[in-house]
Residue, then its C-alpha position, 0 to 999 in steps of 0.5 A: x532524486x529520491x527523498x526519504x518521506x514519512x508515512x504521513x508525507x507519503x499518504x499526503x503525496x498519494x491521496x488523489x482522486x483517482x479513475x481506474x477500471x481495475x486494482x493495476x490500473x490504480x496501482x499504476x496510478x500512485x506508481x506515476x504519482x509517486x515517480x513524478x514526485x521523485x520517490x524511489x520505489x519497487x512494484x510487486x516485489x516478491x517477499x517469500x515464494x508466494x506472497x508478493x506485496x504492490x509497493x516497497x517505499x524504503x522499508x514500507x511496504x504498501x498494499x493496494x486493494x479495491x475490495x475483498x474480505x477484510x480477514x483475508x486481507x489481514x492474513x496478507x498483512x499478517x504474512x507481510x508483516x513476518x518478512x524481514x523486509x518489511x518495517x511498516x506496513x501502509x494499506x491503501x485502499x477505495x474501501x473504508x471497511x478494509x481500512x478498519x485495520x490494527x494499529x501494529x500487525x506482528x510486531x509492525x506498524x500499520x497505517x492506512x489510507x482510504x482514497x477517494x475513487x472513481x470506478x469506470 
């Protein structure tokens, strides 16, 4: 069955602690969470011919990222937020500096949430 959730119901549902050894391992993680709650979703979907986002949730896209630099990340997101796909925008992340986002990235809302990890 698939059910249609806010933002904040989807940040409630994913926010777990997690035991992971690589970004697909924890991808895969919420990507379980997520079908064992019933929630329809799309793993590495293709936006434009070279960007492609972790998650589609309806029209949420969500990107999952353990580390990197915050201005690349938000040139993803900026690029992300341009696709006709995409409605808002949810980061996912281990890392409370990357979670240090705007509000609204073109026009989209952005939300994020920083997750409790455990790296092998």
């Amino acid at each position: 069955m698939a059910m249609a959730l806010t933002v904040a119901e989807l940040c409630r549902l994913i926010h777990d602690y997690y035991t992971f050894d690589t970004e697909t391992e924890l991808q895969i993680g919420i990507s379980r969470r997520l079908q064992a709650a019933g929630v329809h979703h799309r793993r590495e979907v293709q936006l434009t011919p070279t960007d492609r986002i972790d998650f589609m949730i309806g029209k949420l896209g969500a990107e999952v990222k353990t580390k990197g630099s915050r201005s690349a990340l938000l040139r993803q997101l900026h690029r992300y937020a341009k696709s006709e796909e995409v409605e808002a925008l949810l980061l996912i992340t281990t890392s409370p500096p990357l979670a240090r986002i705007p509000d609204e990235i073109a026009g989209v809302p952005v939300h994020s949430l920083v997750l409790t990890a455990c790296l092998i």
